[in-house]
N, C-alpha and C positions, 0 to 999 in steps of 0.2 A: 227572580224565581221565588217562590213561596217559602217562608220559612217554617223550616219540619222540626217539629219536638222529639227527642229523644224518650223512645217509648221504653226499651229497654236496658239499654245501656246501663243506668245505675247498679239494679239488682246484678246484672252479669258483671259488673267491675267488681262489687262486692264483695264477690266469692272469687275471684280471679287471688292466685298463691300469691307470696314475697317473692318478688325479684329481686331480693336481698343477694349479692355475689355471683350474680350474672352479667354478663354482658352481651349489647343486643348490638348490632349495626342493622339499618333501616331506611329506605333511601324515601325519597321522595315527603317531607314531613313539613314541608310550609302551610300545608293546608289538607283537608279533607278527612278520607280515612288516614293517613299517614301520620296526620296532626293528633290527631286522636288518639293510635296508637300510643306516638312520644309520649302527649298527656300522662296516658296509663301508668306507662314504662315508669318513668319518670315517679311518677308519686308510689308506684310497687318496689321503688329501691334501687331499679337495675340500672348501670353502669350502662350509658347508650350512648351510639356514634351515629351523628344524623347527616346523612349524606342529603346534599343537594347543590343544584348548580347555583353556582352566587351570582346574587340579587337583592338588589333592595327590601324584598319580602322573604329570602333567607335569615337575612340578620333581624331581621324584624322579629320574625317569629321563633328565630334561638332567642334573641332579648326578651321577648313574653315567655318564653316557657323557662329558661333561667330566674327570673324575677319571679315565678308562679311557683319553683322550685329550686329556692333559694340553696338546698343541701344537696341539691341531687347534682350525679357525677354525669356532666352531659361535655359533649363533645361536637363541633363542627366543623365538619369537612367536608371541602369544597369537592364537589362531582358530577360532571355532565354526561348525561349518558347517550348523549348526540358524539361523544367522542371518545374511543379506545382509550387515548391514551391520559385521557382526564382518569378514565376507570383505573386506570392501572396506577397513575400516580396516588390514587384516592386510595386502594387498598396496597401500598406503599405503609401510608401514614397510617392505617390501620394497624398493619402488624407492629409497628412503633407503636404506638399507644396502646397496645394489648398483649403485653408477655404473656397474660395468663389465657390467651385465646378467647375465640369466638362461641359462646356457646347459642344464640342466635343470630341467624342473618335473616333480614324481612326481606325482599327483592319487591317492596312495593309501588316506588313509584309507577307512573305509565302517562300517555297521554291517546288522545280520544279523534276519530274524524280530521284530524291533521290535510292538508294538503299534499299532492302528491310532490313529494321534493327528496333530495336526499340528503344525506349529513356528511362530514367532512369526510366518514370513510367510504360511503358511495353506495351508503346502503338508504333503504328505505326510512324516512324520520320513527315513524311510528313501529316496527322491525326492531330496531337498534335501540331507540330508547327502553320500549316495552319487554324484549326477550335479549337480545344480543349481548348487550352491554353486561345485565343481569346472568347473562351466563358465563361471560368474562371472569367478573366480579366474584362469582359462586368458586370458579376454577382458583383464580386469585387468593381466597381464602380460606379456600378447605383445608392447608393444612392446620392452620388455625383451627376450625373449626372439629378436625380430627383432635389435635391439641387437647382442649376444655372436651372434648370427649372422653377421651383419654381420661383423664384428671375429676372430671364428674358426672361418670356415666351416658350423657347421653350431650347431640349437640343438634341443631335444627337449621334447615333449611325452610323458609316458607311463601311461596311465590303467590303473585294475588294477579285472578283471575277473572271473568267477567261473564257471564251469561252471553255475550256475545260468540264465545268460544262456540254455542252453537249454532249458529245462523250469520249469515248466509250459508256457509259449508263448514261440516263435518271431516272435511280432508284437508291437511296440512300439505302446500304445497314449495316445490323447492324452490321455485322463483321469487319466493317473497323473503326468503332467507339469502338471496344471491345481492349482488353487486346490480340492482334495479334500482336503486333510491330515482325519485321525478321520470320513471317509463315503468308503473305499474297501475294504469289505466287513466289517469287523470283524475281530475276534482269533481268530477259526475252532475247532474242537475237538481236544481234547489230540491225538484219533488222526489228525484232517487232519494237525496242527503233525507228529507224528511222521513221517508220510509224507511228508513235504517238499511237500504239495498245498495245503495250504489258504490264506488270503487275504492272511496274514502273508508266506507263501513266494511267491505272486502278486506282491505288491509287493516284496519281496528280486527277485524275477527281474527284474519288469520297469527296476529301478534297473540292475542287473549287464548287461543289454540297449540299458541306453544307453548305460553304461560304453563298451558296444564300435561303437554306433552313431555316439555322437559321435569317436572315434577314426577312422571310418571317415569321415564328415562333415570332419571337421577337417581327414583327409590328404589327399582331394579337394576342397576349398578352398584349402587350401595348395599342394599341386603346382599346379592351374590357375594358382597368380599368380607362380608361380617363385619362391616362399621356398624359404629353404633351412635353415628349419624344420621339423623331421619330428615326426610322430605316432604313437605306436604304444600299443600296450593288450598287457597280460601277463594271465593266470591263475595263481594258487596252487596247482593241483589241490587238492586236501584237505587243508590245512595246520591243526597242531593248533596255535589261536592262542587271542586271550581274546574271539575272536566267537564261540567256541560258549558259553564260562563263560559273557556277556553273554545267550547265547540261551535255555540253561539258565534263567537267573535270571527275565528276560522272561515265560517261558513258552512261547517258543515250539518246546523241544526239550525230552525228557524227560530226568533224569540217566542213568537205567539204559541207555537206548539211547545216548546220546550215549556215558555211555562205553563200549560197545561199539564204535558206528558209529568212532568215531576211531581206532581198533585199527588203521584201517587206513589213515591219516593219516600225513604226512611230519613235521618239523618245523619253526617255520616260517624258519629260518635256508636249510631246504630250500628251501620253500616263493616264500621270497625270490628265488630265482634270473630269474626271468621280469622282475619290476622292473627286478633289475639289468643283466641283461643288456640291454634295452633302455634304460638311462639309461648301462651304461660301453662296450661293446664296437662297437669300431668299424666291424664288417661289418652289423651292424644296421641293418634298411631301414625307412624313413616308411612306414606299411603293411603293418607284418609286426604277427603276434601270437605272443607267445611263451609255451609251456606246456610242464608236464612232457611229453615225448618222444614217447611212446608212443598219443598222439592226442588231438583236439583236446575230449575229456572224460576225458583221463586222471587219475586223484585224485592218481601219486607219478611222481616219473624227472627224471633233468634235466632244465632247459629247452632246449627247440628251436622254432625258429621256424615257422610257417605261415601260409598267408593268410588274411584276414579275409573270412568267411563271408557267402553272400549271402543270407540271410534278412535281413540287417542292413547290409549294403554293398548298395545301392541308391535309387535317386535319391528314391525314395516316404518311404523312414525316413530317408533322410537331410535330405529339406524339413521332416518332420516333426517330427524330433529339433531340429532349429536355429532353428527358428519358436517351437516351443511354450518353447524354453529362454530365446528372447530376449524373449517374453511374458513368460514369469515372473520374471527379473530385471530385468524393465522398461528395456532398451536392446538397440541392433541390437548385435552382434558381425558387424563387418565384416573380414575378412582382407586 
């Protein structure tokens, strides 16, 4: 794939506050926007816990960013989001290594085109890793995160979502949140996968659609009870990161196209801006979504905020999206 310069990125870290006495948890940070992220975090001051599943290029990449920020308070813990109870042991060790609470959680990892198979809980891979596990995780440590509320006015929730969230469908559907892992259509044809249509891309969206449902759930659960907790969901636009090499390999993108299609891809230091900005900057609102500029399916630009769209902020997907999540990790998530 083409290697994309970082058009913006500097001037936006620039101005980005101290994350001096914060702390962040952040999943997915071996590579892409998530690595980027850490970067930031990392050199802004703040006290961060990098969740990811362990692997050779976990520890690789805590030893680069350790070694890049010799002083900085970082933290690794092991977390698979293919598995509940990985989630659960991971925000375990969370709240051990954070009396003084969560003042952000990033819920970024994801993965992209996946085949159709399921994960140990028997759910969809793409479902589970992308939203399920992420909603776990969130329930997991909201008391934490109420905590450094508590203690320093305000604490964040912020889930990263993907332009995909609109296409093929605008409707969140309940079967893709049930117990379907490997019978939610199959692995589709080379030329679906290329068009971004077929069943593969089906469940990438309808994952990326909860992304922004449960954001949108979360923020209207939270305002009703007067936390002062906020929610928010970013986009990458088009960021050239290792979910397309991952999609690539998969099957579910072609090389020749892919390196094309990404020609016109940010980087994803770019890419990252949406994350951060709703995990550092303080005018940042519970209920904002931030994407590159230029509208709310732009692929490149900096991030700017918008509201959260009502195909998906509404009371029908939002009973929907919180029922079927609290089925599937088998307990209520009460705010």
């Amino acid at each position: 794939m083409p290697n994309v310069k970082s058009k913006h990125f500097p001037s936006f870290k620039a101005e980005l506050p101290s994350m001096s006495g914060k702390t962040v948890v952040i999943t997915g940070t071996t590579s892409g926007t998530g690595r980027a992220a850490a970067n930031a975090l990392a050199d802004l001051g703040a006290k961060v816990l990098l969740l990811n599943r362990a692997s050779d290029r976990s520890d690789s990449s805590f030893a680069e960013l350790s070694a890049e920020y010799p002083s900085a308070d970082l933290h690794q813990i092991e977390c698979d989001l293919q598995s509940f109870a990985s989630v659960s042991a991971a925000a375990a060790l969370v709240a051990e290594l954070c009396p003084e609470g969560v003042h952000v959680l990033c819920n970024n990892a994801g993965v992209m085109a996946l085949g159709d198979t399921a994960t140990v809980d028997g759910f969809d891979i793409q479902m589970q890793t992308n939203h399920l596990s992420h909603f776990l995780l969130t329930k997991e440590l909201m008391p934490l995160l109420q905590s450094a509320a508590a203690s320093s006015g305000e604490a964040r929730v912020v889930n990263h979502s993907s332009v995909a969230r609109m296409a093929p469908s605008k409707t969140l559907r309940a079967d893709h949140l049930e117990k379907n892992g490997g019978q939610l259509g199959g692995d589709g044809s080379k030329l679906q996968n290329m068009m971004f249509n077929g069943p593969r891309w089906i469940r990438y969206n309808q994952s990326k659609l909860a992304n922004a449902a449960f954001t949108a759930a979360l923020h209207n659960r939270l305002q009703g009870s007067g936390s002062a907790v906020k929610a928010l969901v970013a986009h990458p636009g088009l960021s050239n990161t290792h979910l397309q090499k991952t999609s690539v390999k998969e099957g579910g993108m072609g090389s020749f196209f892919t390196d094309q299609f990404m020609r016109f891809s940010q980087s994803p230091e770019d890419g990252a801006m949406g994350i951060l900005s709703c995990m550092c900057l303080p005018e940042a609102q519970s209920g904002q979504f931030y994407g590159p500029g230029s509208g709310a399916i732009a692929f490149r630009g900096q991030a700017k905020p918008f509201a959260l769209e009502d195909f998906y902020d509404n009371a029908e997907t939002h009973e929907l999206l919180w029922s079927k999540s609290e089925e599937a990790i088998g307990s209520s998530f009460t705010i």
